[in-house]
FIKOLZA-1660 file (N, C-alpha, C; in steps of 0.1 Angstrom, whole numbers, plus 5000, padded with zeros to 4 digits):
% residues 149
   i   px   py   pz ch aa at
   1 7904 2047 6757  A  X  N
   1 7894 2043 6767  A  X CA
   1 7894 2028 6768  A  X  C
   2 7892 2024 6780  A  X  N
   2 7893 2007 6781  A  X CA
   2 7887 2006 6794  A  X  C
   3 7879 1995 6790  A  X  N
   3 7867 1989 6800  A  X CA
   3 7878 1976 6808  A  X  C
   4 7874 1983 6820  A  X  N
   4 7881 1964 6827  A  X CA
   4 7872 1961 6839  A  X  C
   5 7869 1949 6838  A  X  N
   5 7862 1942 6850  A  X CA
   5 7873 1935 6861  A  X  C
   6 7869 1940 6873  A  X  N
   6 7874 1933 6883  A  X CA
   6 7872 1918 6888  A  X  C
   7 7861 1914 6882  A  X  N
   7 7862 1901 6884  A  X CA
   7 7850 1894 6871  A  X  C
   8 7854 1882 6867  A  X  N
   8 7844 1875 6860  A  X CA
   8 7829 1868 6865  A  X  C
   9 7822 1864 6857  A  X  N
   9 7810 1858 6868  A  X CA
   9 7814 1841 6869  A  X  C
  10 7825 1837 6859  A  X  N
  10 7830 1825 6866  A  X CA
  10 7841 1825 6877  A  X  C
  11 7841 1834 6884  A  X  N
  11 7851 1833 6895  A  X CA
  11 7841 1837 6906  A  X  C
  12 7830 1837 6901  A  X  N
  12 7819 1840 6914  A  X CA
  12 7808 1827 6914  A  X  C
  13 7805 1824 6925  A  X  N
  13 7790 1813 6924  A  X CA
  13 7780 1814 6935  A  X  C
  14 7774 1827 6925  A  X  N
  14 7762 1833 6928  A  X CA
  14 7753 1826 6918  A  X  C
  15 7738 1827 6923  A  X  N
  15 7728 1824 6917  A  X CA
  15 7728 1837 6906  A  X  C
  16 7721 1842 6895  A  X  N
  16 7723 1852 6889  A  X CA
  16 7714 1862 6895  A  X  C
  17 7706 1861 6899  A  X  N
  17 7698 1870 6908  A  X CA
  17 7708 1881 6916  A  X  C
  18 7719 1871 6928  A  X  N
  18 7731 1877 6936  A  X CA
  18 7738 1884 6923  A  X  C
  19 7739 1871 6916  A  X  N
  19 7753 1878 6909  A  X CA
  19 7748 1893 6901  A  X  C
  20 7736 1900 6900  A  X  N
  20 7733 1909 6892  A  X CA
  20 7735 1922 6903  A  X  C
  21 7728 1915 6916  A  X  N
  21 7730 1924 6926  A  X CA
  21 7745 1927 6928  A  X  C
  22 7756 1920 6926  A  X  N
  22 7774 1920 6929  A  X CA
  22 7775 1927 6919  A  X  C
  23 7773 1920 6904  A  X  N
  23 7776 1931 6896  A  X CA
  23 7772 1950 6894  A  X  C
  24 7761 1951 6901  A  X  N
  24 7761 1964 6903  A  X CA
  24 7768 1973 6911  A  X  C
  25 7773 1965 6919  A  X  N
  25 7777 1972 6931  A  X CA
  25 7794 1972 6929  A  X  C
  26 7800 1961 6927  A  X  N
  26 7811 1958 6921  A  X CA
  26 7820 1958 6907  A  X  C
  27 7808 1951 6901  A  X  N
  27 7813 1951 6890  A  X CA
  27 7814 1956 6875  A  X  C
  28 7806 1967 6874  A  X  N
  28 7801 1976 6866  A  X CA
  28 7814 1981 6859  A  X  C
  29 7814 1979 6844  A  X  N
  29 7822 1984 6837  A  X CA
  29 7827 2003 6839  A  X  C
  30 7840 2001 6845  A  X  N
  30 7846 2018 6846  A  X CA
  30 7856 2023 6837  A  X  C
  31 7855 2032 6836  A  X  N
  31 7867 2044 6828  A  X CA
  31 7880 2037 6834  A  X  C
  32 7891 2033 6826  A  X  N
  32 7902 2039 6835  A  X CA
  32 7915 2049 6829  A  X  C
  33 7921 2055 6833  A  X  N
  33 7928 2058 6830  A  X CA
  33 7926 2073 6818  A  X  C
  34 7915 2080 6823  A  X  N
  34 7908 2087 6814  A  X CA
  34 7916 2098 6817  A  X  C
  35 7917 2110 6808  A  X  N
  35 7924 2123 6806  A  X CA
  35 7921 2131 6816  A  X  C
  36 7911 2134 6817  A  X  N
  36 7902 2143 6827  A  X CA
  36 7904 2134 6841  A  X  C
  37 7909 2129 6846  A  X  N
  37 7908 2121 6861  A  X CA
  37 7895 2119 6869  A  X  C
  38 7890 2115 6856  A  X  N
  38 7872 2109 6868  A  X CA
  38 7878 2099 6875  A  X  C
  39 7867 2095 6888  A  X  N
  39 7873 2087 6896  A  X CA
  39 7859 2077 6893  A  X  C
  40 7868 2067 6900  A  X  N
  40 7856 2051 6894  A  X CA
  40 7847 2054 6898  A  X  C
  41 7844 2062 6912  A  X  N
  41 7827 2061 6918  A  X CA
  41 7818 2071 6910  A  X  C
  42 7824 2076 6903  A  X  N
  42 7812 2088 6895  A  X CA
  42 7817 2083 6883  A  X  C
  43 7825 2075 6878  A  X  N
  43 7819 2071 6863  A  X CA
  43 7813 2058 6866  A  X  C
  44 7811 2053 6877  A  X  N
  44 7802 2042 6881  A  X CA
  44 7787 2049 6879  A  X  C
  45 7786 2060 6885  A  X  N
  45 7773 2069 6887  A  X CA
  45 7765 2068 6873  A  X  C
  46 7776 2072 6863  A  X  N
  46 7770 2075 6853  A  X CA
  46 7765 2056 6844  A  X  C
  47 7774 2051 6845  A  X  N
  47 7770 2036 6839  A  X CA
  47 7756 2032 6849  A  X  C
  48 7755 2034 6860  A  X  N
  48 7741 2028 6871  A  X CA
  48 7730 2037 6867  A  X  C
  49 7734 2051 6860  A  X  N
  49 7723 2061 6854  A  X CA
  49 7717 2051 6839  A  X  C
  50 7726 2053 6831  A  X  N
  50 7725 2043 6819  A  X CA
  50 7715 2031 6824  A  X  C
  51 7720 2024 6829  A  X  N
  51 7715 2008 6834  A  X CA
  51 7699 2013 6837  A  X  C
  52 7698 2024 6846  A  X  N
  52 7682 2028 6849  A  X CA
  52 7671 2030 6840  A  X  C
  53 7678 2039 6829  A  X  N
  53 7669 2048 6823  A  X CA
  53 7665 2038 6811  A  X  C
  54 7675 2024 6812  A  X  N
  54 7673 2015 6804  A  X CA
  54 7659 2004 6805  A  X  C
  55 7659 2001 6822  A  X  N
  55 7654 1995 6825  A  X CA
  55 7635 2001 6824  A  X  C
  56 7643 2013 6832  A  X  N
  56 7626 2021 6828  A  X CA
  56 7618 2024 6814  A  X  C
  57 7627 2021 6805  A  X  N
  57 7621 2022 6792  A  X CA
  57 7619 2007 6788  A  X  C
  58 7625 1998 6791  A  X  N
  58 7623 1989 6790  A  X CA
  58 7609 1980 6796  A  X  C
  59 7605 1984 6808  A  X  N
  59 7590 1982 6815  A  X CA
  59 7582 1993 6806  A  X  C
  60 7583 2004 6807  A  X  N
  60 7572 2008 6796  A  X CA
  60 7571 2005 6782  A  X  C
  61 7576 2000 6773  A  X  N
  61 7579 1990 6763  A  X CA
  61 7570 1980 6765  A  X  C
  62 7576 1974 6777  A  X  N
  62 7569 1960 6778  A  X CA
  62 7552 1961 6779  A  X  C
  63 7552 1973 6787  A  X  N
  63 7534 1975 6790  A  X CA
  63 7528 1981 6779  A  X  C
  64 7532 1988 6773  A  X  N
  64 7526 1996 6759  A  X CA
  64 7524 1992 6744  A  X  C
  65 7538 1984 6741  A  X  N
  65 7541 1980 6730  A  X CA
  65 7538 1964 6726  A  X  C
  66 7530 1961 6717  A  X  N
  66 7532 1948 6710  A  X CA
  66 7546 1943 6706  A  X  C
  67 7553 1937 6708  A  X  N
  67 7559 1929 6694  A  X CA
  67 7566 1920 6697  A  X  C
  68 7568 1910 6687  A  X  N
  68 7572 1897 6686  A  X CA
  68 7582 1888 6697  A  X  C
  69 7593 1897 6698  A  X  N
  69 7606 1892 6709  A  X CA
  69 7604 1897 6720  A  X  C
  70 7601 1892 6735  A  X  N
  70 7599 1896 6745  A  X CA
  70 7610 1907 6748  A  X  C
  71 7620 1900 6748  A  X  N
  71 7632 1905 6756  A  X CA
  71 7639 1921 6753  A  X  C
  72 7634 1920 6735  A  X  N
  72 7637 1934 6729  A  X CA
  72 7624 1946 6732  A  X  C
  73 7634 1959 6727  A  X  N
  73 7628 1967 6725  A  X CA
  73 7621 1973 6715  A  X  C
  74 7612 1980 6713  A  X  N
  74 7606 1982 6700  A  X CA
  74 7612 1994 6693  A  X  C
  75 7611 1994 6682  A  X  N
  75 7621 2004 6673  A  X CA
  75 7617 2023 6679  A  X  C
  76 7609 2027 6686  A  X  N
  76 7606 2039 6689  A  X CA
  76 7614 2039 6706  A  X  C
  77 7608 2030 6711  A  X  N
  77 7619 2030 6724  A  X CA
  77 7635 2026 6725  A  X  C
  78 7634 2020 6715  A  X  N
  78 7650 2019 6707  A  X CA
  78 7659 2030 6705  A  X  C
  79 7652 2043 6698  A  X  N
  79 7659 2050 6696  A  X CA
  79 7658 2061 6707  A  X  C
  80 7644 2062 6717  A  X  N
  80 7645 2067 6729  A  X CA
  80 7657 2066 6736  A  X  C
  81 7661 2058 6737  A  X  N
  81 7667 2044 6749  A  X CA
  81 7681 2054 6743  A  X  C
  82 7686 2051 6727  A  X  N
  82 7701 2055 6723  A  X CA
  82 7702 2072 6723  A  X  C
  83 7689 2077 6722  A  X  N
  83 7689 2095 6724  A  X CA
  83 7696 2093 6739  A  X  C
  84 7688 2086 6750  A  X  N
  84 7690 2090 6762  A  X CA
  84 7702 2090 6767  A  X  C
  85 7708 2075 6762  A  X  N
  85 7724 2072 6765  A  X CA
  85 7733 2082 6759  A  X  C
  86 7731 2087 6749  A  X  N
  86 7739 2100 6743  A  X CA
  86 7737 2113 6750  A  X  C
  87 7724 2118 6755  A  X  N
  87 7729 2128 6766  A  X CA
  87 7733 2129 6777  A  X  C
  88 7731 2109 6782  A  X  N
  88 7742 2114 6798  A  X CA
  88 7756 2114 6792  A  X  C
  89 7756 2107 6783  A  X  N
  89 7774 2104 6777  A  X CA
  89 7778 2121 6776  A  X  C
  90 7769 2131 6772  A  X  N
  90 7775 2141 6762  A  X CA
  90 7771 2156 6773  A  X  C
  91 7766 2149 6788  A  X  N
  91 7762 2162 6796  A  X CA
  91 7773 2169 6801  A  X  C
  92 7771 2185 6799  A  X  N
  92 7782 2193 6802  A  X CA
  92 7785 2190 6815  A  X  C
  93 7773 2185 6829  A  X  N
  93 7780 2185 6839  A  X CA
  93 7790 2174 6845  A  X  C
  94 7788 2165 6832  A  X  N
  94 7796 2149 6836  A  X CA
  94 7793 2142 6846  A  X  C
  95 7802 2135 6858  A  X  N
  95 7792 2128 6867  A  X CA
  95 7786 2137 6881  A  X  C
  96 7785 2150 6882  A  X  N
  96 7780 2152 6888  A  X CA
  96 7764 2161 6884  A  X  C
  97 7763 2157 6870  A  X  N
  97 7752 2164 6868  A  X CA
  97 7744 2158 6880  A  X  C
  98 7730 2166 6880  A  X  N
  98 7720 2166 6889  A  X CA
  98 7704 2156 6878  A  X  C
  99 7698 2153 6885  A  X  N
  99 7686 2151 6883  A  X CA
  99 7681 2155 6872  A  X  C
 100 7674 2153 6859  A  X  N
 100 7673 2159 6848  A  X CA
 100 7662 2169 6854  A  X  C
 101 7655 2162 6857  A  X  N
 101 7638 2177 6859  A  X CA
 101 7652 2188 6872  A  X  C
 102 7658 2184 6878  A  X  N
 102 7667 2196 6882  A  X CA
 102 7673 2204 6880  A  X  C
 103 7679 2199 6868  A  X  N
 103 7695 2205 6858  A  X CA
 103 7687 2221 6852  A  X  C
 104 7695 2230 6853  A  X  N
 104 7690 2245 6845  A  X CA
 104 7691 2243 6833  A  X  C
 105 7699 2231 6824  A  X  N
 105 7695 2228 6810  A  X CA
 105 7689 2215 6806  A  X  C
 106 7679 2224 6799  A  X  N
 106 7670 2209 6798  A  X CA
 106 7674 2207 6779  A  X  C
 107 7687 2204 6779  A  X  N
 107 7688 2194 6769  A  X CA
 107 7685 2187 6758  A  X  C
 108 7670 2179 6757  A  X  N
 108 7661 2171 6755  A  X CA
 108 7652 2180 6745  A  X  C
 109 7651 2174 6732  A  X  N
 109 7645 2180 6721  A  X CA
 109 7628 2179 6727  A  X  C
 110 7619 2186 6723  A  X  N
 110 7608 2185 6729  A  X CA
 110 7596 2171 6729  A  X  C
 111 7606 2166 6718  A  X  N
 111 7596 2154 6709  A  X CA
 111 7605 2141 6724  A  X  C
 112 7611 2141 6724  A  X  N
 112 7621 2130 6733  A  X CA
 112 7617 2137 6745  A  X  C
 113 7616 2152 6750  A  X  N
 113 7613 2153 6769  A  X CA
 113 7598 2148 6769  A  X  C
 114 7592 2150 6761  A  X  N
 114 7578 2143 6766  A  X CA
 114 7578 2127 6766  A  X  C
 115 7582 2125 6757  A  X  N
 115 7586 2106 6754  A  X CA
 115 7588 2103 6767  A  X  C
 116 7604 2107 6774  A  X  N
 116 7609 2104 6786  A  X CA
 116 7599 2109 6795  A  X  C
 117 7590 2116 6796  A  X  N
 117 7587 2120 6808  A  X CA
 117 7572 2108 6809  A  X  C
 118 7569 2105 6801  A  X  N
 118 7557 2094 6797  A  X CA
 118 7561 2079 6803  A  X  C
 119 7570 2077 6798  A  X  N
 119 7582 2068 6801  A  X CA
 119 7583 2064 6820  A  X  C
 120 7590 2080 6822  A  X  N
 120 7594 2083 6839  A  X CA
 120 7581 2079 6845  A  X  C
 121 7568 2085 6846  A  X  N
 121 7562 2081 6851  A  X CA
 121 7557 2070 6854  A  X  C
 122 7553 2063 6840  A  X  N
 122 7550 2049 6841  A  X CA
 122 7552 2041 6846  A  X  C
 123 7567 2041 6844  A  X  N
 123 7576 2031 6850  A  X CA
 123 7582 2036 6864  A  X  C
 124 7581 2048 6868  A  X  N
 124 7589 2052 6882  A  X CA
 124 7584 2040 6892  A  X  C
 125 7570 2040 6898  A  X  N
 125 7564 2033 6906  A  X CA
 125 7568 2016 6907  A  X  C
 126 7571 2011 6892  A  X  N
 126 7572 2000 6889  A  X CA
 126 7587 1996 6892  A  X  C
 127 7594 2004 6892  A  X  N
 127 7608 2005 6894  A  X CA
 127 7611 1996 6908  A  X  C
 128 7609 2005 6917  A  X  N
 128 7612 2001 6929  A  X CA
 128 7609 1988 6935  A  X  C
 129 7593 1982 6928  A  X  N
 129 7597 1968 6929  A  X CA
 129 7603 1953 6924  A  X  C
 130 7607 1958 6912  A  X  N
 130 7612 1957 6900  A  X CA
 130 7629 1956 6903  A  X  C
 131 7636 1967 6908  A  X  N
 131 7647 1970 6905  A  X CA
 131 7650 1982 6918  A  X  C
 132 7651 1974 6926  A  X  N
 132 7647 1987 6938  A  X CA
 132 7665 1989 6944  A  X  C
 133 7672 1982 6943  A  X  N
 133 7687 1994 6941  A  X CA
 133 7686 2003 6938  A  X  C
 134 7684 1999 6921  A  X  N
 134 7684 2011 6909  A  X CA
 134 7679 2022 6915  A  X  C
 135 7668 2019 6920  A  X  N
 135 7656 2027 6925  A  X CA
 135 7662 2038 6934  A  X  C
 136 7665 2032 6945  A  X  N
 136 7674 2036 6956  A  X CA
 136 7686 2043 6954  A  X  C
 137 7692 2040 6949  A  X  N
 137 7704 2046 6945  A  X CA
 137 7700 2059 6937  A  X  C
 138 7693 2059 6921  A  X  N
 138 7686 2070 6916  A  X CA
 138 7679 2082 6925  A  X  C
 139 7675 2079 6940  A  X  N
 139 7669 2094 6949  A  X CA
 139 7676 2095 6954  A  X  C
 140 7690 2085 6957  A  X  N
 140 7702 2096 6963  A  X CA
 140 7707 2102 6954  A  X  C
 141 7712 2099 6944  A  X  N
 141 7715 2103 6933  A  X CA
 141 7713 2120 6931  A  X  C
 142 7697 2117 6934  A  X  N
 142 7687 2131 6929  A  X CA
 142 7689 2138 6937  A  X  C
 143 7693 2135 6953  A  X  N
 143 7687 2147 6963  A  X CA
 143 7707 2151 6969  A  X  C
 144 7713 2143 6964  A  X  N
 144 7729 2146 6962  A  X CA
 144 7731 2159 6956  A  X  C
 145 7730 2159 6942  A  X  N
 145 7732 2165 6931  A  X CA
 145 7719 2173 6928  A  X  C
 146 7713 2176 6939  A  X  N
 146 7699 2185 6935  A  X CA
 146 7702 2203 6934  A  X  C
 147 7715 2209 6934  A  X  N
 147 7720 2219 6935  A  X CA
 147 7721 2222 6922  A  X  C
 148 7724 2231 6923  A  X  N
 148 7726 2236 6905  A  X CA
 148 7745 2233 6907  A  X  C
 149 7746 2230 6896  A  X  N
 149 7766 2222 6893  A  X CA
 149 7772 2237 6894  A  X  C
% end
């Protein structure tokens, strides 16, 4: 497995604001050369899933939780955050799963689907102003892959 970037952020001179916007669109670390023949734009799917569910835990964090370092996360959304990244990594439908409240397997131990679902709401609304690609991109996402796989 080997990560390669198509371009560095010193070969770009973007303010980082742009350049976060380029790098999602562009430059998002992909698979290559993987056994199974995913193609870049759906293991892109899956890293811009990651990036979301990161961000959204990360705003609810920020609103809920005390603690010392702004920028981190607190040791319970911590391990939310590494549950979550292990079930998109380890979903039987790969990158075309659908929507989690969609998917016919709900995966998610009962103690972590309520967590995330506490989480999802909180932060859904806040998203879009926040991070409104992400945003955007996540309801086509949903209404793409809203079929059963």
């Amino acid at each position: 497995m080997q990560l390669n970037y198509i371009f560095t952020q010193k070969d770009l001179f973007f303010t980082p604001e742009i350049f976060y916007l380029h790098r999602i669109f562009y430059l998002s670390p992909v698979l290559t050369g993987d056994k199974e023949g995913k193609k870049r734009s759906e293991m892109k799917r899956l890293v811009r899933e990651k990036e979301t569910i990161e961000k959204m835990i990360k705003i609810y964090c920020d609103d809920h939780h005390a603690k010392k370092k702004k920028n981190y996360l607190c040791d319970d959304c911590y391990e939310l955050y590494q549950y979550a990244r292990r079930k998109i990594d380890r979903c039987r439908y790969g990158p075309h799963k659908p929507a989690c409240r969609h998917c016919p397997v709900h995966c998610y131990q009962s103690m972590f689907r309520d967590d995330i679902r506490k989480v999802m709401k909180h932060s859904g609304r806040k998203m879009l102003f926040r991070y409104p690609f992400l945003t955007i991109m996540h309801l086509i996402d949903s209404m793409r892959y809203r079929q059963k796989p």
